[in-house]
SEDREN-755086 format. One record per atom (N, C-alpha, C, O): x negated, y negated, z negated; residue in one letter. Coordinates in pm, 1 decimal. Layout:
BEGIN
{{X Y Z} 'A'}
...
***
This chain:
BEGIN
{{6263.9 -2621.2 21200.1} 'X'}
{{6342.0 -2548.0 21297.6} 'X'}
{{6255.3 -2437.5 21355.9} 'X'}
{{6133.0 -2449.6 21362.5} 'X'}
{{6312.0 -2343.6 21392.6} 'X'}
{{6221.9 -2214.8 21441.7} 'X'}
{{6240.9 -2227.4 21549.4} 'X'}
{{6343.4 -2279.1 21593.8} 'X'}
{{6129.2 -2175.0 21631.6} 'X'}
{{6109.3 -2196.3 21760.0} 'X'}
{{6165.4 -2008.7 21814.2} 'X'}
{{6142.1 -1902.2 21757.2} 'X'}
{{6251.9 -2040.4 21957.7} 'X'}
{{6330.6 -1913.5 21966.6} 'X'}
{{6224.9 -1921.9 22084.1} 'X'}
{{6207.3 -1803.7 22113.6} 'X'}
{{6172.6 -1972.7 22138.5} 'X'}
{{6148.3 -1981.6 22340.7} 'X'}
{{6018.7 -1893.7 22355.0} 'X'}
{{5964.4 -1871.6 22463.2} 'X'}
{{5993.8 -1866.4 22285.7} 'X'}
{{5851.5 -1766.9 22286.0} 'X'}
{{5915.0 -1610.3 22276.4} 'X'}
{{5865.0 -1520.8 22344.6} 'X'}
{{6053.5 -1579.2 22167.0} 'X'}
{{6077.7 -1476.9 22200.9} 'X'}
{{6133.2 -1395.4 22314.3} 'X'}
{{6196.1 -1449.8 22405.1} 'X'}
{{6106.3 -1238.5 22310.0} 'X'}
{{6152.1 -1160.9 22461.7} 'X'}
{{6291.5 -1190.7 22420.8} 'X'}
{{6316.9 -1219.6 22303.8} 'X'}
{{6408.4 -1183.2 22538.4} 'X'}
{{6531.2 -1148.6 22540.4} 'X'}
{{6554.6 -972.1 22492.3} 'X'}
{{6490.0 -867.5 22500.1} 'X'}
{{6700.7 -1022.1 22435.3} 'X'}
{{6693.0 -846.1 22404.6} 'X'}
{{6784.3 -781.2 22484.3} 'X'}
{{6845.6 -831.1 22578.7} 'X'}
{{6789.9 -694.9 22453.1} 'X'}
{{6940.3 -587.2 22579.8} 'X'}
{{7060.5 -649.0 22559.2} 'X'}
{{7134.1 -663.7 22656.7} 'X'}
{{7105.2 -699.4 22420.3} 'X'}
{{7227.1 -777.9 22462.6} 'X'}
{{7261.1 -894.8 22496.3} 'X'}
{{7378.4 -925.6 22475.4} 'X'}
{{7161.6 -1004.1 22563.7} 'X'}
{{7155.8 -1114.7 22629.5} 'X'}
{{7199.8 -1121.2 22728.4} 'X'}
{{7230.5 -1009.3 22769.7} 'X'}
{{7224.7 -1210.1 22804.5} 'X'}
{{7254.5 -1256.8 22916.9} 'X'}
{{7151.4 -1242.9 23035.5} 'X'}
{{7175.6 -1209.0 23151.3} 'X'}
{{6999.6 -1286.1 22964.0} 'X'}
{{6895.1 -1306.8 23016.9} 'X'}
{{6859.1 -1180.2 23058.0} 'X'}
{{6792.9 -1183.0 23161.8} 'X'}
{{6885.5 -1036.9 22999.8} 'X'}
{{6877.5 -932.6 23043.9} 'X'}
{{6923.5 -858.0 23136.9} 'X'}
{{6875.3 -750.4 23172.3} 'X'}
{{7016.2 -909.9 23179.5} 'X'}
{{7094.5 -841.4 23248.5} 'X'}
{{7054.3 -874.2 23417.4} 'X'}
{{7021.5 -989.4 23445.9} 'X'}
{{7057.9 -784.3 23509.3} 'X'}
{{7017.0 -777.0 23592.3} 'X'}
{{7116.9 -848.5 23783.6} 'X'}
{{7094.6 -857.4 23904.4} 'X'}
{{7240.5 -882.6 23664.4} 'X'}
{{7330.4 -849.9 23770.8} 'X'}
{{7354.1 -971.8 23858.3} 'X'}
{{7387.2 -956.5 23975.9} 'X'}
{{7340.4 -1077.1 23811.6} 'X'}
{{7340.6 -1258.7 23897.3} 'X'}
{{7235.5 -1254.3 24015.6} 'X'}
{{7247.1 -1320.5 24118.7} 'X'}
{{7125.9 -1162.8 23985.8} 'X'}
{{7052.7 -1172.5 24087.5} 'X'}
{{7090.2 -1094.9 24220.6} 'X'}
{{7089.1 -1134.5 24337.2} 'X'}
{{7129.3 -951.4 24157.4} 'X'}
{{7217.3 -864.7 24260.7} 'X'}
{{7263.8 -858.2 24312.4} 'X'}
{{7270.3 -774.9 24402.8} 'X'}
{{7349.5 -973.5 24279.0} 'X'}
{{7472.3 -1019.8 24351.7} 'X'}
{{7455.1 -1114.7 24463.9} 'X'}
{{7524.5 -1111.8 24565.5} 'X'}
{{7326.3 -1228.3 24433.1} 'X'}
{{7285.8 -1336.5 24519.4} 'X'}
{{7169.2 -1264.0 24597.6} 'X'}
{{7114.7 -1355.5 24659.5} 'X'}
{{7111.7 -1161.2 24622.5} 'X'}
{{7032.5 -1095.3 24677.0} 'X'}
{{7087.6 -1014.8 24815.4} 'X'}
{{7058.3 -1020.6 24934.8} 'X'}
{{7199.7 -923.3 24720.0} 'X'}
{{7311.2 -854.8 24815.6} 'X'}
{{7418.5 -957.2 24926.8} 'X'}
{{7453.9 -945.0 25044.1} 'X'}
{{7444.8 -1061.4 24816.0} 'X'}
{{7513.5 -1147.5 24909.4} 'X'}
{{7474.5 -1248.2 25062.8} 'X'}
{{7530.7 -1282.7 25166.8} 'X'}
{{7341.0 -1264.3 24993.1} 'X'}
{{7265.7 -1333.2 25117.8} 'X'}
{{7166.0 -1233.4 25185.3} 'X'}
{{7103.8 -1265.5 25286.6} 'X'}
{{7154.6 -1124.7 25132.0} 'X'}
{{7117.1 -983.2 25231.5} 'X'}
{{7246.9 -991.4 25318.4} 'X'}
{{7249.9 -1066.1 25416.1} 'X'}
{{7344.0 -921.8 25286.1} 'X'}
{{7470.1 -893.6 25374.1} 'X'}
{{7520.8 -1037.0 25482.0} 'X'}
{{7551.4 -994.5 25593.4} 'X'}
{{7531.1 -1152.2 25473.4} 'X'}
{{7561.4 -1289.3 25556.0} 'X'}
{{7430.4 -1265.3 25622.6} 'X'}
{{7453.5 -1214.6 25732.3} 'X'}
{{7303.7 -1280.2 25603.0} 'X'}
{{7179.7 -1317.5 25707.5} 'X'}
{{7201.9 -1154.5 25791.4} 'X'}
{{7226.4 -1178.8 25909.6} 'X'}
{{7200.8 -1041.6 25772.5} 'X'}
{{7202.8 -901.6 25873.7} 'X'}
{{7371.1 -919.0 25942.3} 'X'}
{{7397.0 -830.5 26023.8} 'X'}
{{7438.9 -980.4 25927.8} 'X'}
{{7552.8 -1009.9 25955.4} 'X'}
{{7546.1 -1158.5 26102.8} 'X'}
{{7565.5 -1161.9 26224.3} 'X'}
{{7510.4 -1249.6 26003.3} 'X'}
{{7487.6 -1393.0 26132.0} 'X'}
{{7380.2 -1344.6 26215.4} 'X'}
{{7384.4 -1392.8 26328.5} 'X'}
{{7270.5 -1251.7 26191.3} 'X'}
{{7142.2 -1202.9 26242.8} 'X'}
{{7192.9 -1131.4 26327.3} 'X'}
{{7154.3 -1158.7 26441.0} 'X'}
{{7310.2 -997.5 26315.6} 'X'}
{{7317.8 -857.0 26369.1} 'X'}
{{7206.3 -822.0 26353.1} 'X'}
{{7143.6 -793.9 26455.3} 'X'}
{{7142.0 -810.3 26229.8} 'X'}
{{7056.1 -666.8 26195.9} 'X'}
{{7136.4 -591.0 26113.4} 'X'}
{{7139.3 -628.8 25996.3} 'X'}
{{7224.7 -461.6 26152.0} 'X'}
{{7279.1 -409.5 26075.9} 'X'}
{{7235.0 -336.3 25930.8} 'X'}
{{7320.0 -330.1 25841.9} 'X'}
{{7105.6 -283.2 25909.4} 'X'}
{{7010.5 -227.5 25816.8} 'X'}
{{7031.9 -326.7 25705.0} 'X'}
{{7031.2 -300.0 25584.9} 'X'}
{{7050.5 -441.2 25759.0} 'X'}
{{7014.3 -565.3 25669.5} 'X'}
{{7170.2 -605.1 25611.9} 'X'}
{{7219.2 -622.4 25500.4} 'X'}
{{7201.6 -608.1 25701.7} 'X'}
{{7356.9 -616.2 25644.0} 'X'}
{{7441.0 -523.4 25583.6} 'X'}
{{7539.3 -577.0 25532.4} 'X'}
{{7434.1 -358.0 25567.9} 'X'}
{{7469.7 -259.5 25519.7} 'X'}
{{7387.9 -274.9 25364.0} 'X'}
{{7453.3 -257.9 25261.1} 'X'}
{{7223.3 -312.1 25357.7} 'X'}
{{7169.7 -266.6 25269.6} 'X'}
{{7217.9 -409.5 25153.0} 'X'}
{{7197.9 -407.7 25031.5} 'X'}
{{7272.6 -505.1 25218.0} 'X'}
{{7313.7 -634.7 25159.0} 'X'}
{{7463.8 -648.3 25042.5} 'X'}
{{7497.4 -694.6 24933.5} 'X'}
{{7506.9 -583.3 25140.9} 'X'}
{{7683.5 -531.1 25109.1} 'X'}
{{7712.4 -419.4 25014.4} 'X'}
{{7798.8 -423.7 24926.8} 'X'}
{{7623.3 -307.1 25042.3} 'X'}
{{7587.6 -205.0 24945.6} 'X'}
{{7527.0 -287.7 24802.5} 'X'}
{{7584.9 -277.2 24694.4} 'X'}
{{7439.7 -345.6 24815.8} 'X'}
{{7407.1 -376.3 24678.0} 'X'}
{{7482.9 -481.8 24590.1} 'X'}
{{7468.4 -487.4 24468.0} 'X'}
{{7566.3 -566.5 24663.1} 'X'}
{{7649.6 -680.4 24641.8} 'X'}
{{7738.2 -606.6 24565.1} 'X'}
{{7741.7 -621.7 24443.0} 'X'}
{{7867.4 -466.7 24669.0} 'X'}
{{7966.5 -422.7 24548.7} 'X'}
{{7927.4 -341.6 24474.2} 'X'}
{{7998.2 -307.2 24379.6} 'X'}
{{7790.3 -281.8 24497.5} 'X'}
{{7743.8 -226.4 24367.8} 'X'}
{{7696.2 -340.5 24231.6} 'X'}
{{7722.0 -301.6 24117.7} 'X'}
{{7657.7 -418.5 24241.5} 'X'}
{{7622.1 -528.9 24133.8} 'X'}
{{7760.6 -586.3 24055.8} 'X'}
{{7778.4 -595.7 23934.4} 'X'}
{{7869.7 -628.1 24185.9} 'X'}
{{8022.6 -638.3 24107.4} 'X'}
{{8035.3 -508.5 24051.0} 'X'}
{{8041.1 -515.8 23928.2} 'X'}
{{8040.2 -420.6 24084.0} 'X'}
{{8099.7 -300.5 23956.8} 'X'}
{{7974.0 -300.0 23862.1} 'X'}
{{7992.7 -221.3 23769.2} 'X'}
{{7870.2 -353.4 23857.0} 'X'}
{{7783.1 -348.1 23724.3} 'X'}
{{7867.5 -466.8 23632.0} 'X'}
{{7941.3 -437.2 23538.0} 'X'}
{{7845.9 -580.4 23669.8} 'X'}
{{7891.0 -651.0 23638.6} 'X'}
{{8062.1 -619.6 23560.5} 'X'}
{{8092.2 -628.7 23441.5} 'X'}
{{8115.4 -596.3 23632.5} 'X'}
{{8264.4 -578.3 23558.1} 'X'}
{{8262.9 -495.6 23430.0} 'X'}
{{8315.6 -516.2 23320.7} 'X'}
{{8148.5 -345.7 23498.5} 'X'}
{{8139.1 -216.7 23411.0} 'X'}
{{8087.5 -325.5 23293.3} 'X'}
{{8165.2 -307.2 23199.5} 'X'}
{{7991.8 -430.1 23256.3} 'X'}
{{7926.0 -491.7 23180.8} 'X'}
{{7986.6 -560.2 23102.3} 'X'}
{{7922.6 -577.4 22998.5} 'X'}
{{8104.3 -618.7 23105.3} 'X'}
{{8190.7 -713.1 23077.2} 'X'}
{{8310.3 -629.0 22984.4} 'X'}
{{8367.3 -675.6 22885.7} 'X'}
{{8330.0 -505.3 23038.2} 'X'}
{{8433.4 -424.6 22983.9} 'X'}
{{8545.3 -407.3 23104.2} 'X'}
{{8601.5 -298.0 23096.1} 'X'}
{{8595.3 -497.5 23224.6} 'X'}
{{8648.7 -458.6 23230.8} 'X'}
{{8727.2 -324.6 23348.5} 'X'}
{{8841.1 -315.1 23394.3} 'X'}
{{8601.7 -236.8 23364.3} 'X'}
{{8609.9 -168.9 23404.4} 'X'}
{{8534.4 -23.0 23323.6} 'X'}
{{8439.5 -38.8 23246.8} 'X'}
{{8586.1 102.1 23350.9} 'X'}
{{8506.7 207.4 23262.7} 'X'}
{{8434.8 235.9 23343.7} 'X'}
{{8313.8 223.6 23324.7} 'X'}
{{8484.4 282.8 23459.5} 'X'}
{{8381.3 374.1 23545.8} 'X'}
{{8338.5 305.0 23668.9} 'X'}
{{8411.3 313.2 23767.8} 'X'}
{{8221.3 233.3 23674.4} 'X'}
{{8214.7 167.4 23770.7} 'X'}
{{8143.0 222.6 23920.4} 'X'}
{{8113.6 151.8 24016.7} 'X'}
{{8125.0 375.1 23906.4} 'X'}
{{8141.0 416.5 24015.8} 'X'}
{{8234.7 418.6 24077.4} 'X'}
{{8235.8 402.7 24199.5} 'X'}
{{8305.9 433.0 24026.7} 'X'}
{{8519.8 492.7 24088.6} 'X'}
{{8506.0 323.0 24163.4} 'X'}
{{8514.1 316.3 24286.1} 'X'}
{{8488.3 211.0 24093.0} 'X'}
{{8522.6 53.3 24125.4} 'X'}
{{8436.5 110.3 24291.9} 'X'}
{{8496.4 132.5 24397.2} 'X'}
{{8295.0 121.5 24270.1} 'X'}
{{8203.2 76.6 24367.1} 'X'}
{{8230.9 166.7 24512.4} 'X'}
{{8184.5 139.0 24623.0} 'X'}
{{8340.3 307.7 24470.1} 'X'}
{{8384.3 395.5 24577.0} 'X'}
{{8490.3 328.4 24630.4} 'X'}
{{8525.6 339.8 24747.8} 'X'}
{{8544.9 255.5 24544.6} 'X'}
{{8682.1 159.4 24608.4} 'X'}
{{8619.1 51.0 24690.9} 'X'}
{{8683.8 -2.2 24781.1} 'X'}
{{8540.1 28.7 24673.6} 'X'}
{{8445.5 -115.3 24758.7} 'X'}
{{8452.2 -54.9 24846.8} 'X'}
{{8524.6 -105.9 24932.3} 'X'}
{{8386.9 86.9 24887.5} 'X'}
{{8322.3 122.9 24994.2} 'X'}
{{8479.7 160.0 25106.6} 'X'}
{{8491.1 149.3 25228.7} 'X'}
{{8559.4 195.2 25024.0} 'X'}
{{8693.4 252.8 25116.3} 'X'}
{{8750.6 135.1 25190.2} 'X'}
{{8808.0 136.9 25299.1} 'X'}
{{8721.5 17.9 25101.3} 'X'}
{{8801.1 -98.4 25172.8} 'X'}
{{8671.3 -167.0 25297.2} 'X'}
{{8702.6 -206.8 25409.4} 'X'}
{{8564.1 -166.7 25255.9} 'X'}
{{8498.9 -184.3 25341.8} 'X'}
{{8504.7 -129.2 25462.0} 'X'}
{{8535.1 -205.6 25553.6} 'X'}
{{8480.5 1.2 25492.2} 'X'}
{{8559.5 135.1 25583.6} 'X'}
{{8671.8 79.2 25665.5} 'X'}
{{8666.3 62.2 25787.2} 'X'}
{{8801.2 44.7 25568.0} 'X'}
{{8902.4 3.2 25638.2} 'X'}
{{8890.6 -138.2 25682.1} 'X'}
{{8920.9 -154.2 25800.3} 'X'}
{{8857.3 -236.9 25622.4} 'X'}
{{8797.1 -398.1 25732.2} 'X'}
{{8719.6 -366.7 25834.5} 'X'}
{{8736.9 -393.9 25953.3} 'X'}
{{8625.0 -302.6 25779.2} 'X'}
{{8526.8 -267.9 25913.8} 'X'}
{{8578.5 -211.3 26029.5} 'X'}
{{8553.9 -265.3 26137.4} 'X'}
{{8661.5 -88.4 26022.7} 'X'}
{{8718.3 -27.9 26112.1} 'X'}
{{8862.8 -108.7 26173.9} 'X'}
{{8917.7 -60.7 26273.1} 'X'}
{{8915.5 -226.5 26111.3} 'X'}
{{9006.9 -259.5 26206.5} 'X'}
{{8935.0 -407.4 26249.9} 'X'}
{{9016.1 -479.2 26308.4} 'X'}
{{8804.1 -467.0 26234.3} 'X'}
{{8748.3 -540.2 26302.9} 'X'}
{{8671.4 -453.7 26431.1} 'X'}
{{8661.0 -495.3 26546.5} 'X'}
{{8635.7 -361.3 26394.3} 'X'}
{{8542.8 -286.3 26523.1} 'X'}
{{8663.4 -278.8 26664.6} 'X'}
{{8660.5 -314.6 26782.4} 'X'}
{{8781.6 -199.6 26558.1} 'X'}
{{8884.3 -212.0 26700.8} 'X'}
{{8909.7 -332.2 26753.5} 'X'}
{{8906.7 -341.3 26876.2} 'X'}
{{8934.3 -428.3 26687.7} 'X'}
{{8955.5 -538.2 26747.6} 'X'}
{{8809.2 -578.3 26853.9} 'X'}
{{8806.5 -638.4 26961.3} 'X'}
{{8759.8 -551.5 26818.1} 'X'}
{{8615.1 -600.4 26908.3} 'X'}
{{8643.3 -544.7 27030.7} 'X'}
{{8665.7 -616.2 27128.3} 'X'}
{{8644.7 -414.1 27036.7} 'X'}
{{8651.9 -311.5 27153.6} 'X'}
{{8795.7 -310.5 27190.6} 'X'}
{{8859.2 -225.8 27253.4} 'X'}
{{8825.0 -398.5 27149.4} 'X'}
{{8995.2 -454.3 27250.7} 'X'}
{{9060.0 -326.5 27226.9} 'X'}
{{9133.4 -314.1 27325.0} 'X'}
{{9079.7 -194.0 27131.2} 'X'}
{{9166.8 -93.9 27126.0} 'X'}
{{9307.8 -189.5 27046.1} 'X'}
{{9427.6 -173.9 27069.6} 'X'}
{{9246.0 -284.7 26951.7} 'X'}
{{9347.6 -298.0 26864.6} 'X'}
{{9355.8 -451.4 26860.3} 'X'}
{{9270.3 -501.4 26787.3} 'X'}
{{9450.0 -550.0 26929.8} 'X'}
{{9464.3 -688.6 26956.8} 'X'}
{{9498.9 -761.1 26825.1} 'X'}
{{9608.6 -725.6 26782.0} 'X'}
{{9442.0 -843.7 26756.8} 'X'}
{{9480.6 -950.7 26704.8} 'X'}
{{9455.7 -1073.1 26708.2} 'X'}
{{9347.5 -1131.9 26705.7} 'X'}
{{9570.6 -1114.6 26714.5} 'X'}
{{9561.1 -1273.2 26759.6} 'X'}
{{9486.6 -1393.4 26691.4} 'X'}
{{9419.3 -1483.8 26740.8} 'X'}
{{9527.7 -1359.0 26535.4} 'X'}
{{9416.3 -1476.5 26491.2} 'X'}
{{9247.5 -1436.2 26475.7} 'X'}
{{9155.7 -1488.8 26412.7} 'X'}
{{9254.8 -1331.0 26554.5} 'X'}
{{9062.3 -1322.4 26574.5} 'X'}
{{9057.3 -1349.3 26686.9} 'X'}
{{8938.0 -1338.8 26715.2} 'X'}
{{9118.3 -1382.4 26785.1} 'X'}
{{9104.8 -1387.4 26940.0} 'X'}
{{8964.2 -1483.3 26940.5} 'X'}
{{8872.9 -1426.9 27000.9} 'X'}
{{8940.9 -1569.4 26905.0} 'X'}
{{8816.5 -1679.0 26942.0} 'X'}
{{8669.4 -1622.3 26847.7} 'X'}
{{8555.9 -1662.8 26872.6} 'X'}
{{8693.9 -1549.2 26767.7} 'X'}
{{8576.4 -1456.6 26719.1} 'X'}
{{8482.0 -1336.4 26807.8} 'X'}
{{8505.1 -1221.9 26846.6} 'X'}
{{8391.7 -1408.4 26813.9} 'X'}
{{8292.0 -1303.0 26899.6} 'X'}
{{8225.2 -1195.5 26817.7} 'X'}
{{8211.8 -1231.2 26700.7} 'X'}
{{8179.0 -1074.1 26843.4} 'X'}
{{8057.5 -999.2 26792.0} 'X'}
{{8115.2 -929.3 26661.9} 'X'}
{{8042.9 -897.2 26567.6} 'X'}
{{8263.8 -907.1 26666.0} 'X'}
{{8339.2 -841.7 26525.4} 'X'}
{{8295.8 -696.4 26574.2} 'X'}
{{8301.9 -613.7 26483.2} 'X'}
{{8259.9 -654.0 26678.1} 'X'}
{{8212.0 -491.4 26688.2} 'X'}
{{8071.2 -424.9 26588.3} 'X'}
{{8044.6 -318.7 26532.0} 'X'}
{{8016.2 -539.1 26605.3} 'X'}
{{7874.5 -455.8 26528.5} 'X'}
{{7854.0 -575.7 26393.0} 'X'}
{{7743.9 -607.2 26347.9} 'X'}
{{7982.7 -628.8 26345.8} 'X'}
{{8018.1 -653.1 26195.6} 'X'}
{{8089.4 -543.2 26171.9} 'X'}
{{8038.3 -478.8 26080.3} 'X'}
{{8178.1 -498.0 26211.9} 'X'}
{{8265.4 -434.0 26198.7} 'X'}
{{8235.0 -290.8 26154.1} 'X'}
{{8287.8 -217.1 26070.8} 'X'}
{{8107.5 -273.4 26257.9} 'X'}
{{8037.2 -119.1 26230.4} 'X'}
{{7932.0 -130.1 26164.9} 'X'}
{{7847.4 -44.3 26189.8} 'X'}
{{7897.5 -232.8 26062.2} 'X'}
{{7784.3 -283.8 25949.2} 'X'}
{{7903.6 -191.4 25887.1} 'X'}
{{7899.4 -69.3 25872.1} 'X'}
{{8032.7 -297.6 25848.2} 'X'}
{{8024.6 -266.5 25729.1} 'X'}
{{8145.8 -125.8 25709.9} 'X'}
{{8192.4 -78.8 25606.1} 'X'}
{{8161.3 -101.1 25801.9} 'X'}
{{8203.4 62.0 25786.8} 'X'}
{{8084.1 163.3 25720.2} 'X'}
{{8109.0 242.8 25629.5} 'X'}
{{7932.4 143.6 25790.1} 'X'}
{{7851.4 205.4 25744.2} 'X'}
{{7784.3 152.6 25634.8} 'X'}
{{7675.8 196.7 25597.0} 'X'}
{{7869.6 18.7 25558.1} 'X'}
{{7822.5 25.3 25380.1} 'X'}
{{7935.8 116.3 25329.2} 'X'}
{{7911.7 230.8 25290.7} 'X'}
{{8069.4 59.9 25329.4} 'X'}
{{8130.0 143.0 25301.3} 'X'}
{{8099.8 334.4 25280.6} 'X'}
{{8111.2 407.5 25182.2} 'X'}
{{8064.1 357.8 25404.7} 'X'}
{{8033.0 504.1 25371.1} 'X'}
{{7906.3 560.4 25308.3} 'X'}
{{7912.0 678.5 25274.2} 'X'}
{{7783.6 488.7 25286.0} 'X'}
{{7658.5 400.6 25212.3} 'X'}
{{7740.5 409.2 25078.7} 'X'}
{{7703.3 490.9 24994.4} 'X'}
{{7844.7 333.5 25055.4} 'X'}
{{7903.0 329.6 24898.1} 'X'}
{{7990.2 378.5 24813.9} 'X'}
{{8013.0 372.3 24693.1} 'X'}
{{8058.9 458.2 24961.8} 'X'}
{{8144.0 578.6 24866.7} 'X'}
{{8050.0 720.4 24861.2} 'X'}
{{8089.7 790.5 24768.1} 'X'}
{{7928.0 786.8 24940.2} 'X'}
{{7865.1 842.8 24958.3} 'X'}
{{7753.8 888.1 24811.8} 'X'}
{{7726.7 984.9 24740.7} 'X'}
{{7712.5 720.2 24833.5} 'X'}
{{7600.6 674.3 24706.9} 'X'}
{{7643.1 731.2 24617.8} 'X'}
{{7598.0 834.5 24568.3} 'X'}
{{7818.2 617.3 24557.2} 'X'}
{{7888.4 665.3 24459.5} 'X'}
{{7906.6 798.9 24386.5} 'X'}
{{7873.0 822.7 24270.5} 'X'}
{{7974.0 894.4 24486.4} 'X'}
{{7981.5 1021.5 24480.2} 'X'}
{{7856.2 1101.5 24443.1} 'X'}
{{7880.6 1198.2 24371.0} 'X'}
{{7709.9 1080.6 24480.4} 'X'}
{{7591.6 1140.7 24462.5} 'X'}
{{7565.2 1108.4 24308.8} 'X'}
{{7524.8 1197.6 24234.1} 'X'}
{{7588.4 981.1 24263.8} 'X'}
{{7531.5 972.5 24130.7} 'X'}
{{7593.8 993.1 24064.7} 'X'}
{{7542.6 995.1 23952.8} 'X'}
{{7719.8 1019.3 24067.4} 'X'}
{{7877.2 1095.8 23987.3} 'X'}
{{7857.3 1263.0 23999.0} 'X'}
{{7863.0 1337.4 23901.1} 'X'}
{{7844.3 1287.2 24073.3} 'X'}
{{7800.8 1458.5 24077.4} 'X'}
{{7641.9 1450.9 23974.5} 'X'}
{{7659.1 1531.2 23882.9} 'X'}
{{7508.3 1387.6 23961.3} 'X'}
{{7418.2 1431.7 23962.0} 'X'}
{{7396.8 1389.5 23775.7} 'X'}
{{7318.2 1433.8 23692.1} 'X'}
{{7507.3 1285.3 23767.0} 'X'}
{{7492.2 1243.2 23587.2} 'X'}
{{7558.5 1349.8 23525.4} 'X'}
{{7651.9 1418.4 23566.9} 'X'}
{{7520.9 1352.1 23461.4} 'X'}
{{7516.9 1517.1 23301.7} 'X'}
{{7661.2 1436.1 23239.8} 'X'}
{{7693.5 1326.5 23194.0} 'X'}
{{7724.8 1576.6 23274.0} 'X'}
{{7875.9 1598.2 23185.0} 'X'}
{{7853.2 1552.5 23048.2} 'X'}
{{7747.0 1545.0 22986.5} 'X'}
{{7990.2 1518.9 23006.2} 'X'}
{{7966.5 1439.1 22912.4} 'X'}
{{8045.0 1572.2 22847.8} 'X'}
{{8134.7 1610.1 22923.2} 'X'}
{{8027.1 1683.7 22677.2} 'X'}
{{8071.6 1773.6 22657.3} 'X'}
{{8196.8 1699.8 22585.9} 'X'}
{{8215.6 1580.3 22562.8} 'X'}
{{8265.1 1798.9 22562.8} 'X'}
{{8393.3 1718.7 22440.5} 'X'}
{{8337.2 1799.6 22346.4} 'X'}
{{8306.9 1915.4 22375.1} 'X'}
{{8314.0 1740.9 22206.4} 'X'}
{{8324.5 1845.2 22075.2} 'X'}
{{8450.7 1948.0 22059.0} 'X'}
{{8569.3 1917.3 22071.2} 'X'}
{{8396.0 2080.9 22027.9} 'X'}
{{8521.0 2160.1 22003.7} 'X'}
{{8535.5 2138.9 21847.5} 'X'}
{{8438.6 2092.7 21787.3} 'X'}
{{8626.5 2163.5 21793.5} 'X'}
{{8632.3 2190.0 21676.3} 'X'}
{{8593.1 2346.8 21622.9} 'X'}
{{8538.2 2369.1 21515.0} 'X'}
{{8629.4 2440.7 21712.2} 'X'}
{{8612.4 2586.4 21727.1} 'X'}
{{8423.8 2620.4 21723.2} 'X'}
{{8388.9 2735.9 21747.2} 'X'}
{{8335.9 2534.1 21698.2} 'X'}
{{8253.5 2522.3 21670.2} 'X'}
{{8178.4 2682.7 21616.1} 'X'}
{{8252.3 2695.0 21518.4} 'X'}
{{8115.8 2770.6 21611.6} 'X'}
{{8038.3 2873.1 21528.7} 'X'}
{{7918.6 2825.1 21444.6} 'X'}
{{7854.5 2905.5 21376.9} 'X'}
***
């Protein structure tokens, strides 16, 4: 029998791929700056979490562009964030958060991943090289 355990993993493994960790890194970044209120910690947690799901999906197939996914993270984030912040600051009442404390500076974490991830998004979508179409009209 040949021994496999000595060899490197290659790019199309499992073992290669970067994204299980990303996800458990980002995820327990974002909950500890969150139960903590260190917002830095919780923006930089959340940011890397729905960026790792759109690697992940982009990885799998079932997504193409997983910036477009990771700008959608950030919009919905934006919008949770922003109707927990109101609720905090009593502009906007809801009842089944009434016994929840401290939704103001969750609330304004993750508005500022959100804009962290549609921002990000947008920067590395402008800065990656067009992809040309072949003409046929060729010289």
């Amino acid at each position: 029998m040949a021994d496999h355990s000595s060899g490197a993993p290659t790019a199309g493994t499992d073992a290669a791929r970067p994204w299980p960790l990303l996800v458990a890194v980002g995820l327990a970044g974002s909950e500890v700056g969150i139960v903590v209120d260190l917002a830095p910690v919780a923006v930089a947690g959340l940011v890397v979490f729905a960026a790792s799901v759109a690697g992940i999906l982009a990885d799998s197939g079932y997504v193409d562009r997983p910036l477009a996914l990771l700008a959608k993270f950030g919009a919905a984030f934006v919008v949770v964030g922003g109707v927990l912040a109101a609720h905090g600051t009593g502009a906007v009442p809801i009842t089944p958060l009434e016994p929840l404390s401290g939704l103001t500076s969750r609330g304004i974490a993750l508005v500022l991943a959100g804009f962290v991830a549609v921002v990000g998004a947008g920067l590395v979508s402008a800065r990656r090289p067009r992809r040309r179409r072949s003409d046929s009209h060729d010289d």
